[in-house]
C-alpha positions as CSV (number, residue, x, y, z in Angstrom):
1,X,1.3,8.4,-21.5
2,X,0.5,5.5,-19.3
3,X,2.5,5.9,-16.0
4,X,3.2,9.3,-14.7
5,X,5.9,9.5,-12.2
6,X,4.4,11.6,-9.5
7,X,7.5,11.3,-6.8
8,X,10.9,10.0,-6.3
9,X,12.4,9.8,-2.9
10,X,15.3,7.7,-1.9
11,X,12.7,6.4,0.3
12,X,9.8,6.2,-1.9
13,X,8.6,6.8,-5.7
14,X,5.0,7.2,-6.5
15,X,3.9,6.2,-10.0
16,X,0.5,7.0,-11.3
17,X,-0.6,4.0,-13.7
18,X,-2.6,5.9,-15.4
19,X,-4.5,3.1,-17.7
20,X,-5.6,1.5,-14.4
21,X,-6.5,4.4,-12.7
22,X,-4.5,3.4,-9.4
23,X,-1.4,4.1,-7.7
24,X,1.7,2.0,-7.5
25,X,4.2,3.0,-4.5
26,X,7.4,1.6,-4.0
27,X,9.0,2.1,-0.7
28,X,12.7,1.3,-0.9
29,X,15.7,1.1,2.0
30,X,15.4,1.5,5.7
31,X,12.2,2.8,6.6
32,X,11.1,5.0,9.8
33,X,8.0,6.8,11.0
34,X,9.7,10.2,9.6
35,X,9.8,8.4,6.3
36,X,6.8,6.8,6.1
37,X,4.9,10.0,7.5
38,X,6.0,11.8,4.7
39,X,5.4,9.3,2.1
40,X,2.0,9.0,3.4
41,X,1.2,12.4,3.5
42,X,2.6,12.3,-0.9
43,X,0.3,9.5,-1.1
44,X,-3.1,11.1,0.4
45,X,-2.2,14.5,-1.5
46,X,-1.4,12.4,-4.8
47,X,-4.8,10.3,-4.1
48,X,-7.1,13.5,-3.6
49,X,-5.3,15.2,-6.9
50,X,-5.6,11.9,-9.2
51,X,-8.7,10.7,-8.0
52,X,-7.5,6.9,-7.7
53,X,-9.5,4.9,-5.9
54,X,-6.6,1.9,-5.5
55,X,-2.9,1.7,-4.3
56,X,-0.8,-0.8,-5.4
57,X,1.7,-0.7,-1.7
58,X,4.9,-2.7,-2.6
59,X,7.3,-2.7,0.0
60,X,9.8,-5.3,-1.8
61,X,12.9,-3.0,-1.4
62,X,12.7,-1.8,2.0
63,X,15.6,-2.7,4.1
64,X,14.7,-2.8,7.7
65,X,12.5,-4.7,9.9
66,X,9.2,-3.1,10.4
67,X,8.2,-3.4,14.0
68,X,4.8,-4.6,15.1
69,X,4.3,-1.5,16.9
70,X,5.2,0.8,13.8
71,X,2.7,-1.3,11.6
72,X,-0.2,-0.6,14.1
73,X,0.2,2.8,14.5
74,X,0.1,2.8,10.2
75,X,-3.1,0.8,11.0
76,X,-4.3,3.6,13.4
77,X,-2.7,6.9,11.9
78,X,-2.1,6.4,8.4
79,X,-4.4,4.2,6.8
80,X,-7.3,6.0,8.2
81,X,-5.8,9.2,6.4
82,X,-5.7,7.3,3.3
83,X,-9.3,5.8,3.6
84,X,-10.7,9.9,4.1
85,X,-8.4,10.9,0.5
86,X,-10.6,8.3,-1.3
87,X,-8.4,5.2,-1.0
88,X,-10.7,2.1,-1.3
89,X,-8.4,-0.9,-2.4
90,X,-4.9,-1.1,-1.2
91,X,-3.1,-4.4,-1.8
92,X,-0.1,-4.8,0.4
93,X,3.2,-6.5,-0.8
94,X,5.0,-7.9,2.1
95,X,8.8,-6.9,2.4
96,X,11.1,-9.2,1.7
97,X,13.0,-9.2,4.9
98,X,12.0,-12.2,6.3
99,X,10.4,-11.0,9.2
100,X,8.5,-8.0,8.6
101,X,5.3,-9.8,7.2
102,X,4.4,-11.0,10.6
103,X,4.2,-7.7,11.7
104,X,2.5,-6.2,9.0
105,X,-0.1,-9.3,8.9
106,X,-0.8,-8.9,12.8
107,X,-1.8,-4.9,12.4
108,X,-4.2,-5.5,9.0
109,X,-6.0,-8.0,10.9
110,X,-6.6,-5.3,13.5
111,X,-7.7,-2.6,11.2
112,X,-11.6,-2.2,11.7
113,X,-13.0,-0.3,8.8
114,X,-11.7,1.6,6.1
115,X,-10.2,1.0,2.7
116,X,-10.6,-3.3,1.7
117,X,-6.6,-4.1,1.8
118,X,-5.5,-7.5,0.7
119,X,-1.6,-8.8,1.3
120,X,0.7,-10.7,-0.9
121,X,3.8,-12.1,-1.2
122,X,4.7,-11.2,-4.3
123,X,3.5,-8.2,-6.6
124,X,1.9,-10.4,-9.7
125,X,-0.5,-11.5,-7.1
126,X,-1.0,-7.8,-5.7
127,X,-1.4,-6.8,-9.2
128,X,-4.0,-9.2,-10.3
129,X,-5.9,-8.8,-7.2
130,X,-6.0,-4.9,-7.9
131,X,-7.2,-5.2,-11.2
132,X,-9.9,-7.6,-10.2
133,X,-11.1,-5.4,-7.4
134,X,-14.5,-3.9,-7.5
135,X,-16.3,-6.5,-9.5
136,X,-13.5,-7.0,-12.0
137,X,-14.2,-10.7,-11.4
138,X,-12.1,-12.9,-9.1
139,X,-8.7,-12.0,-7.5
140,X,-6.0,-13.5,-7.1
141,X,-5.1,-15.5,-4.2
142,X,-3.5,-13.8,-1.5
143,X,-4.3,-13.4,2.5
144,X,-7.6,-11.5,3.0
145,X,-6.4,-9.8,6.2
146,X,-9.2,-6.8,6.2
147,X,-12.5,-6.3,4.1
């Protein structure tokens, strides 16, 4: 079986693509700490039991505007929890509410160490990238934010 769905939340599903050896997430609708606490909390659990290494974060679907100071604090408190449940390589799809990326791109150029992210516009690019990562030969492009 090559994708193993792991979760499904009206906020968030988490697939396990189980050729690649990474996860995909897919956060979808209005999103708030509460949801993305929990989410993240699936996602280190679902991390530590798979042993994935990579997260494909596509945040396409959601809704609402994230808020610079919600996208620093998953900067500060999340990815850090992510990093420690053996996340290496996360490539970040940018919401498609027109604003949101902003945030999101001002907080990963903040983030100090941890897991390499990359961000992307679209997921084909995120994809690619991911597949590529860890000597896979080059990415595709995207905006290296944090290595």
């Amino acid at each position: 079986m090559p994708y193993s769905l792991l979760l499904s939340w009206p906020s968030v599903t988490i697939v396990h693509d189980v050729p690649r050896g990474w996860l995909y997430v897919d956060w979808r609708g209005p999103q708030t700490r509460a949801t993305v606490t929990r989410g993240a909390a699936q996602l280190q659990y679902f991390l530590q039991a798979t042993g994935c290494r990579k997260l494909l974060n596509d945040n396409t679907n959601v809704t609402s505007l994230w808020h610079l100071e919600n996208a620093e604090w998953v900067i500060r408190e999340v990815l850090p929890g992510l990093g420690a449940a053996g996340l290496r390589h996360m490539a970040w799809v940018y919401a498609a509410e027109s604003g949101s990326w902003r945030s999101a791109e001002v907080a990963l150029a903040m983030a100090a160490a941890g897991p390499t992210v990359m961000a992307f516009y679209d997921v084909p690019a995120a994809y690619a990238w991911l597949v590529a990562a860890d000597g896979g030969g080059p990415g595709a492009p995207g905006l290296p934010l944090v290595s």
